[in-house]
Kinemage of the C-alpha trace (Angstrom):
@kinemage 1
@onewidth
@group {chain A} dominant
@subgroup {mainchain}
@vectorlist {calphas} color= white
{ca unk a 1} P 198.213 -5.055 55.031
{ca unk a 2} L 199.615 -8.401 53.982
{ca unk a 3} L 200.833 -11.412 55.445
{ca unk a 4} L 204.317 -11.886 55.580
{ca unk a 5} L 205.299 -15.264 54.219
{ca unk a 6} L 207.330 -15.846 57.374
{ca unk a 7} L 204.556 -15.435 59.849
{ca unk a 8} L 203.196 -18.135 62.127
{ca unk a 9} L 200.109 -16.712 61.033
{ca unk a 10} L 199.029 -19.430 58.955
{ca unk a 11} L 195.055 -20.241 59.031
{ca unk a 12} L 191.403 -19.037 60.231
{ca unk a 13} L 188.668 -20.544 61.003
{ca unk a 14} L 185.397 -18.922 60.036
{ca unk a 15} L 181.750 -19.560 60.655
{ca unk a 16} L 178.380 -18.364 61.925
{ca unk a 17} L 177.866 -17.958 65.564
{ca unk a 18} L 176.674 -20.810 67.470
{ca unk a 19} L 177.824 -23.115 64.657
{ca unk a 20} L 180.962 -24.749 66.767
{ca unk a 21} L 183.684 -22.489 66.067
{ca unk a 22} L 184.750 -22.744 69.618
{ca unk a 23} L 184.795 -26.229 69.673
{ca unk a 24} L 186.744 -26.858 66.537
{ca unk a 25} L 189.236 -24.375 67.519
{ca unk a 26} L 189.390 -25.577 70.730
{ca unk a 27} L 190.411 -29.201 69.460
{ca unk a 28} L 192.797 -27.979 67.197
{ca unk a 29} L 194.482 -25.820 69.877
{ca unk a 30} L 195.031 -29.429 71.620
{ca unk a 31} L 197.958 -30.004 69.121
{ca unk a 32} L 201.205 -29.931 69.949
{ca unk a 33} L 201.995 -27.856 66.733
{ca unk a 34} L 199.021 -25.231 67.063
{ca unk a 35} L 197.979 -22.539 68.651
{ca unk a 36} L 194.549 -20.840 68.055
{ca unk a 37} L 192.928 -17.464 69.492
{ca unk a 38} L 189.630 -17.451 70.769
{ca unk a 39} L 187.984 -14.139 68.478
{ca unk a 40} L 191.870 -12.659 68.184
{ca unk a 41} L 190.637 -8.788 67.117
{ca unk a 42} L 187.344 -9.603 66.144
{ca unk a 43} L 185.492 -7.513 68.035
{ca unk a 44} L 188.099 -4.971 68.706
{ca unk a 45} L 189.072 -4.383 64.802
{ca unk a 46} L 186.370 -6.139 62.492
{ca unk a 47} L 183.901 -4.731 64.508
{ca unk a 48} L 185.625 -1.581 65.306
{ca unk a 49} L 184.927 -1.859 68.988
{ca unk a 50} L 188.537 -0.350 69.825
{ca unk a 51} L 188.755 2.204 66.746
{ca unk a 52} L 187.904 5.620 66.044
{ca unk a 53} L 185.953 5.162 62.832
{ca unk a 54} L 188.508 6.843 60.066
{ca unk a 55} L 185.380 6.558 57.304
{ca unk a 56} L 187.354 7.828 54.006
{ca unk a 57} L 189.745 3.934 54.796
{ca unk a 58} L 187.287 2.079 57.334
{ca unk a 59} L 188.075 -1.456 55.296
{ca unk a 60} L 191.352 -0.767 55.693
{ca unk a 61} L 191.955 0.423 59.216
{ca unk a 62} L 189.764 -2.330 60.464
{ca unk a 63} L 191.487 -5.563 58.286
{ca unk a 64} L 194.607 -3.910 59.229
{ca unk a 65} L 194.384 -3.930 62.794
{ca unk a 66} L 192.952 -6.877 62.496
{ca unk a 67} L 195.797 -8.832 60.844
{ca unk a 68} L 198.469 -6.752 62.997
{ca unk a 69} L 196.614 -8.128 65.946
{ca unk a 70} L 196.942 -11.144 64.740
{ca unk a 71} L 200.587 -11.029 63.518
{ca unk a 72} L 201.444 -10.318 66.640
{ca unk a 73} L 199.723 -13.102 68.911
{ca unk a 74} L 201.452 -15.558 65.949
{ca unk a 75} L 205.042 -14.045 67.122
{ca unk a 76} L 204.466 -13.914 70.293
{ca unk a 77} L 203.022 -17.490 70.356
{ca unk a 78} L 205.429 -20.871 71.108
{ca unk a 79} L 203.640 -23.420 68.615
{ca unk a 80} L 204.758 -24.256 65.062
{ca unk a 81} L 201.337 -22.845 63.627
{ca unk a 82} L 199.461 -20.074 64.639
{ca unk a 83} L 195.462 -19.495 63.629
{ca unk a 84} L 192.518 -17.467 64.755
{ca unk a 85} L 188.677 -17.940 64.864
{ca unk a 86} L 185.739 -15.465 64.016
{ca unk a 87} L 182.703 -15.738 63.177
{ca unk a 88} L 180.597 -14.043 60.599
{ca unk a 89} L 179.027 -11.712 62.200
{ca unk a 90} L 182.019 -9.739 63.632
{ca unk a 91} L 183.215 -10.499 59.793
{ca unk a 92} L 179.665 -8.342 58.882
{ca unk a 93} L 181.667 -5.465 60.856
{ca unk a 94} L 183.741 -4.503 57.873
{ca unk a 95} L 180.396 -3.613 55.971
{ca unk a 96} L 180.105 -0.573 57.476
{ca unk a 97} L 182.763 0.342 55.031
{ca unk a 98} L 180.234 0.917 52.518
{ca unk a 99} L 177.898 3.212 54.036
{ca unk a 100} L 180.477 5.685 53.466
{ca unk a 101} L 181.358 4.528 49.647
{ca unk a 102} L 179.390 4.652 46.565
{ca unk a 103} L 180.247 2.167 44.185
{ca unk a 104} L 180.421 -0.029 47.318
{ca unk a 105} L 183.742 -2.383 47.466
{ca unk a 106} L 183.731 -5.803 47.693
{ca unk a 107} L 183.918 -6.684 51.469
{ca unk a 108} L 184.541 -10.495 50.992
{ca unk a 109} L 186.908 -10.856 47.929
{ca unk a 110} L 189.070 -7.688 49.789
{ca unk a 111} L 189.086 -9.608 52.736
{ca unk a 112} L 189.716 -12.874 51.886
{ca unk a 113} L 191.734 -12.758 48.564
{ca unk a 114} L 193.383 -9.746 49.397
{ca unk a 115} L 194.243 -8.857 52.774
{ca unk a 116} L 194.480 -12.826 53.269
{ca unk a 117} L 195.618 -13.838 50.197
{ca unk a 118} L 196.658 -17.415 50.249
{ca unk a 119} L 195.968 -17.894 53.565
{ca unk a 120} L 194.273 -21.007 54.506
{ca unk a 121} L 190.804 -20.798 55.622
{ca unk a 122} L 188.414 -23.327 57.236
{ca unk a 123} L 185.099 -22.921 57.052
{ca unk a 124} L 182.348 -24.632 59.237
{ca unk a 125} L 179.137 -24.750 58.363
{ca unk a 126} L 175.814 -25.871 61.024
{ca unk a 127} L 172.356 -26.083 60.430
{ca unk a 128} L 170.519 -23.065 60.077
{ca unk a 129} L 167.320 -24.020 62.352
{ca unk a 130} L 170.368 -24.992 65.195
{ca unk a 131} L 172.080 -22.308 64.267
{ca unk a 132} L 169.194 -19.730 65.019
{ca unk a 133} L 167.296 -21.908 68.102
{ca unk a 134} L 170.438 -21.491 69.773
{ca unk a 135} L 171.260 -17.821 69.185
{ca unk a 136} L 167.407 -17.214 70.707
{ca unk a 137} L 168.060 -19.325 73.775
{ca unk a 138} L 171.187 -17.426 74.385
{ca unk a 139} L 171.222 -14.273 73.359
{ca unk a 140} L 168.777 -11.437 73.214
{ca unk a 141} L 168.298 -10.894 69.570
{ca unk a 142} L 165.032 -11.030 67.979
{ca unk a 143} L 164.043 -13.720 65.299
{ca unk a 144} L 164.545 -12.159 62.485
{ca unk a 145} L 167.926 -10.544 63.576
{ca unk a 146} L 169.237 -14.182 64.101
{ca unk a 147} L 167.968 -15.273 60.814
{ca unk a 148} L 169.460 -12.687 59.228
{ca unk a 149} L 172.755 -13.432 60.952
{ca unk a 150} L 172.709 -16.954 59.639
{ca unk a 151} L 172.276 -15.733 56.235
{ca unk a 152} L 174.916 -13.905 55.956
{ca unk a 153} L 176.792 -16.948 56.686
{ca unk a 154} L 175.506 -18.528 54.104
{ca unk a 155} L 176.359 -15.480 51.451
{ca unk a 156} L 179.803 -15.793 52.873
{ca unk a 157} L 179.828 -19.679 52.562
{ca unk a 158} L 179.058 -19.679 48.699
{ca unk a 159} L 181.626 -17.069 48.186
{ca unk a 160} L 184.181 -18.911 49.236
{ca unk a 161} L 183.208 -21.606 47.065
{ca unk a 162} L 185.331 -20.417 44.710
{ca unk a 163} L 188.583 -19.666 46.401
{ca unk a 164} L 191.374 -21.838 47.050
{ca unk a 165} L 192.647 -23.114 50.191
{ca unk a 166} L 189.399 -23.101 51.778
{ca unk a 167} L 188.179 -26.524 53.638
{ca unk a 168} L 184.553 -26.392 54.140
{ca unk a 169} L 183.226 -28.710 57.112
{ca unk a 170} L 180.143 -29.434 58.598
{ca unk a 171} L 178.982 -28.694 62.745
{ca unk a 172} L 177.201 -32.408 61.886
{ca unk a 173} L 180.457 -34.083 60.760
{ca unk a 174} L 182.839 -32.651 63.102
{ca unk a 175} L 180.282 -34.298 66.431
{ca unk a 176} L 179.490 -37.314 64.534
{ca unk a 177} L 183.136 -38.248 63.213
{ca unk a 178} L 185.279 -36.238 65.084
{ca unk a 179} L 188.974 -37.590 64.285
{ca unk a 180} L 188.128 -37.896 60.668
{ca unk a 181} L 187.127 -34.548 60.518
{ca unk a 182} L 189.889 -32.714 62.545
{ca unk a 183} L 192.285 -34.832 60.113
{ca unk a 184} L 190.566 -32.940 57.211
{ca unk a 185} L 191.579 -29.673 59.060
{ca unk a 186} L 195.023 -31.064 59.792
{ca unk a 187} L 196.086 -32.093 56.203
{ca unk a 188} L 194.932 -28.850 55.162
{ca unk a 189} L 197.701 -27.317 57.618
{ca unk a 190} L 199.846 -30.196 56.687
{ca unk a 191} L 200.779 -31.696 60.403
{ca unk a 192} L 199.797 -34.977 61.444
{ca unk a 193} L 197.195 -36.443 63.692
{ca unk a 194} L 197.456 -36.545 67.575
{ca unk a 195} L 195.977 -39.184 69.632
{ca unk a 196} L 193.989 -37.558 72.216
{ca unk a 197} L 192.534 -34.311 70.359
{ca unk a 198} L 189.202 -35.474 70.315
{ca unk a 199} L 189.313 -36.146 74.198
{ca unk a 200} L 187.469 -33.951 77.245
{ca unk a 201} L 190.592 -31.501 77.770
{ca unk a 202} L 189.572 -30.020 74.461
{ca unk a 203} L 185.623 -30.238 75.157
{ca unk a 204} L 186.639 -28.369 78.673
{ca unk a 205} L 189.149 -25.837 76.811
{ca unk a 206} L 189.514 -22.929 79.410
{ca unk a 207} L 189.006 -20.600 76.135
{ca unk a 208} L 185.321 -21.370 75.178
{ca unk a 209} L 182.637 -19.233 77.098
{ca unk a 210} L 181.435 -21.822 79.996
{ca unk a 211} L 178.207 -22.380 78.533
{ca unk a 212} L 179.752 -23.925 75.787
{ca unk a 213} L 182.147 -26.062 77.719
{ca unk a 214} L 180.866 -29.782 78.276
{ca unk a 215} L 182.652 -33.396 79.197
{ca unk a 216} L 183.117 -35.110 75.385
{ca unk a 217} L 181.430 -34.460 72.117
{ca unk a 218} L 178.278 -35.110 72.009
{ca unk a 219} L 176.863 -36.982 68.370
{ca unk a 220} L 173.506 -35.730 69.616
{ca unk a 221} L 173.756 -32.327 68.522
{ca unk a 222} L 174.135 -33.251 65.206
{ca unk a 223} L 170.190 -33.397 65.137
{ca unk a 224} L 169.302 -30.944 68.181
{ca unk a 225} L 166.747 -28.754 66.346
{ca unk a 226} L 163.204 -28.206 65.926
{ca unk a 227} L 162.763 -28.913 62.669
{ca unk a 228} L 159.096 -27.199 62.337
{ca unk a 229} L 160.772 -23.851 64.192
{ca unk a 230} L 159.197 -20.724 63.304
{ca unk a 231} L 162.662 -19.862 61.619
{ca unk a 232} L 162.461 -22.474 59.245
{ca unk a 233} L 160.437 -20.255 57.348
{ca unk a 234} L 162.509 -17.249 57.109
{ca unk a 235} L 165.303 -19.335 56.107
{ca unk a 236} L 164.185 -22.307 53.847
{ca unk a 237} L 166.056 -21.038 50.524
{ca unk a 238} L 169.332 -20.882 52.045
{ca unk a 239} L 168.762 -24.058 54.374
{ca unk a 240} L 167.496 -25.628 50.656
{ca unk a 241} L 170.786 -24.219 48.835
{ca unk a 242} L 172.929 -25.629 51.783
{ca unk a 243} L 171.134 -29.654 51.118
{ca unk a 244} L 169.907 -29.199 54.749
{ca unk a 245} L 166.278 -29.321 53.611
């Protein structure tokens, strides 16, 4: 399903779990001229959490619904500019596609130069050790299920090295230099800067999980790892291919 050229639909934001996603689209959404969903379809349609599995077209039903859902929050939606954020690993839902299809298809390049063909895309990038230490104090997976998770990130970060309209940003930037950072994002869209975006109404955005809600950014997570985590080894290549080692 493509985009129509007159959508509001007009950028996503894309990057591993626990790697600021929420914040970034919750400074954005700050903007008088944007609106961005929180996970739009993400679980519901990437990850199929809403579908009946139709296996013979399971890329397809799931990017579908996907960009229908978010067609329609984009029409539906007052602002200018309408974009969504997911993260990788409800991206990694659309793999399941190829346990039912030998030769297997191309998840990425489908997704994002086909069914979001010229679409603008930001990608943010965080440390892999943060990345993973966090996902273990939160959630429940194991080690190596979070490492593999932040991998994956990484596979879909050098793929979209090569396609256009893709911003690439770093968790580290965005805390450290905030404003110059969002005005990356910004002339990407093409709208100008706003005073105030980088204030505590974004920080305390009703549409991050709690947890992740605090008063300001905080430059101090730029370097809140441990850099001699167990994970560290598990990872090293891609933290090495990444210049974060």
């Amino acid at each position: 399903m493509a985009i129509p050229p007159d959508s509001r639909f007009r950028f996503l934001i894309v990057g591993a779990g626990r790697s600021g996603t929420s914040l970034l689209t919750a400074l954005l959404d700050q903007h008088s001229q944007l609106e961005v969903g929180f996970e739009v379809g993400s679980i519901d349609c990437l990850r199929g959490r809403a579908l009946e599995d139709e296996p013979a077209r399971l890329f397809q039903q799931r990017s579908g619904a996907f960009v229908e859902r978010c067609l329609a929050a984009a029409a539906a939606s007052p602002a200018a500019l309408w974009g969504n954020k997911i993260t990788t690993e409800q991206l990694a839902g659309l793999n399941k596609h190829n346990l039912y299809h030998v030769p297997p298809l191309d998840i990425l390049d489908a997704f994002f130069n086909d069914v979001l063909k010229g679409l603008p895309v930001i990608y943010l990038l965080r440390d892999g050790r943060a990345c993973v230490q966090s996902k273990l104090a939160r959630t429940a997976q194991s080690l190596e299920q979070a490492c593999d998770s932040w991998r994956y990130a990484v596979t879909v970060y050098e793929f979209l090295q090569q396609r256009p309209r893709t911003l690439f940003m770093r968790f580290e930037n965005l805390v450290l230099n905030p404003e110059r950072e969002l005005g990356r994002a910004l002339d990407l869209l093409g709208v100008d800067f706003e005073p105030g975006l980088t204030g505590g109404a974004g920080t305390m955005h009703p549409g991050m999980p709690p947890a992740y809600r605090r008063a300001g950014i905080d430059p101090g997570r730029a370097t809140d790892l441990d850099s001699t985590h167990p994970c560290v080894a598990l990872i090293e290549p891609e933290l090495k291919r990444c210049g974060y080692l």
